[in-house]
C-alpha positions in Angstrom: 7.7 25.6 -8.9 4.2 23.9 -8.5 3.1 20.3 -10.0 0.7 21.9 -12.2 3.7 23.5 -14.6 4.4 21.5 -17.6 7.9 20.4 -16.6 9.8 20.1 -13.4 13.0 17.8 -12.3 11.8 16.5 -9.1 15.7 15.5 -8.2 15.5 19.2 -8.0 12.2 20.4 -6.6 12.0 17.4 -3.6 8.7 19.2 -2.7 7.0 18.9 -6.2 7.7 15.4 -6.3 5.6 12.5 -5.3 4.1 12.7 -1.3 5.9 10.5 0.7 2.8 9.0 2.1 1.4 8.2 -1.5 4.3 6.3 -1.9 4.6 4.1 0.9 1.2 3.3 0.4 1.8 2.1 -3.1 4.7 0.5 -2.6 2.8 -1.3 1.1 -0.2 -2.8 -0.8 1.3 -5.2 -3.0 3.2 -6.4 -0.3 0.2 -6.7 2.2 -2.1 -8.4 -0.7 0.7 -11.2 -1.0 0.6 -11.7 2.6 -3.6 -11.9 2.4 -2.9 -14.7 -0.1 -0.2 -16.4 1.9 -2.9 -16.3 4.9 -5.9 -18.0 3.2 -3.7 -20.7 1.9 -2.1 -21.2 5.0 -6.1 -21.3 6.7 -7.0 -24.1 3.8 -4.3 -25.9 4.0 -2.4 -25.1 7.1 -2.6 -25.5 11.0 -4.3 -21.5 11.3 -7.8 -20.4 11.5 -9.1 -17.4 9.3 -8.2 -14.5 12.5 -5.1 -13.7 10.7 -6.8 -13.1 7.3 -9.5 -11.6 8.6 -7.0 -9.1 11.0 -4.8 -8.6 7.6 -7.8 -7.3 5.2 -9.2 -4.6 7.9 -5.0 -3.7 7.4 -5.4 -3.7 3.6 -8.1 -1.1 3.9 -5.3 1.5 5.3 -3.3 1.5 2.2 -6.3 1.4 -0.3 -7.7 4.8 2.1 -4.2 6.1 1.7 -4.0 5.8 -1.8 -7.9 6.9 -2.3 -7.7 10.1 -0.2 
């Protein structure tokens, strides 16, 4: 059975289902853009510098490639 039929059950058909590398980057962004947030407070208000948020948006990138591709 093939994603383009009008219905499948993907409990049944695991391999017409979402790819497992779609998903983990869906589920990894908003987790990763929180942490982007907590890292430029933290460099405004904290004791860090802005290496950690820089090092964390080239990361974001991966996920966003991920999702885009």
């Amino acid at each position: 059975m093939s994603m383009t039929a009008s219905n499948h059950d993907t409990f049944r058909d695991l391999s017409s289902g979402t790819p497992a590398p779609f998903t983990v980057a869906a589920r990894s962004l908003p987790v990763v853009l929180g942490l982007q947030f907590l890292l430029a407070g933290q460099a405004l208000y904290g004791e860090i510098g802005w290496g950690a948020h820089a090092i964390v948006g080239g990361i974001i990138s991966l996920p966003v490639l991920g999702l885009a591709g």
